[in-house]
N, C-alpha and C positions, 0 to 999 in steps of 0.2 A: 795455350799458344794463341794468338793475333794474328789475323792474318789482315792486311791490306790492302785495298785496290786503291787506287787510283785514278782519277775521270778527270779529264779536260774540259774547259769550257765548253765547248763543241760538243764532246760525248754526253755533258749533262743535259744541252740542249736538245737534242738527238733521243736521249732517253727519254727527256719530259713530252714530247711530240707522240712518242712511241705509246706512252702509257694516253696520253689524251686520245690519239686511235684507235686504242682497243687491245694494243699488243702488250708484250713483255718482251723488256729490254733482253738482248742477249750481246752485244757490241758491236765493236764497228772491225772487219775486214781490210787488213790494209792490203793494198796491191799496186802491184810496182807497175810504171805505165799505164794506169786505167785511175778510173776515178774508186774512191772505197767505198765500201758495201753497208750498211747500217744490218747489224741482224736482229731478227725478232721472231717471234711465239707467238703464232695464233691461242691462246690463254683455251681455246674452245677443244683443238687438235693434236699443241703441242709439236704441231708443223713449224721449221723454222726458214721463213720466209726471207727476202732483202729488197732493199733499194739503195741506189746507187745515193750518195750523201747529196746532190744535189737537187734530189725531186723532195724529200723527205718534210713532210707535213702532218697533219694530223688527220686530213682528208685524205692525202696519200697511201699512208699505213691504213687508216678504213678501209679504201677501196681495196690495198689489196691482199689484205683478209679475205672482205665479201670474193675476190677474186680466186681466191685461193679456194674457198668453201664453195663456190657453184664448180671445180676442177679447169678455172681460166689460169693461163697462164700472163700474166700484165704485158709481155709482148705481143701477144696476140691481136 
């Protein structure tokens, strides 16, 4: 059996970001009225962290790992 995913321009970018800051890809949350969610893996904890698709970088996803790992929360 084959199975298929599918990824969008966007989602490939998004993933490639994700792996340059340390994470692992998990995808993207869509939501109605709000902006979507990029999801990811702390690769260290296996904690699944987000950012909303507009912040999302490579320094982004770094910090908030390192954030995740001291028990910060990125709003804070």
């Amino acid at each position: 059996m084959t199975c298929r995913a599918t990824i969008n321009q966007d989602e490939g970018r998004w993933a490639h970001l994700v792996a340059q800051g340390g994470g692992v890809w998990v995808g993207i949350q869509r939501l109605t009225g709000r902006e979507d969610l990029v999801l990811f893996n702390d690769p260290q904890s296996g904690t699944t962290l987000s950012l909303p698709t507009g912040q999302v970088t490579a320094e982004a996803i770094a910090r908030r790992i390192e954030e995740s790992r001291r028990g910060r929360h990125a709003s804070e």
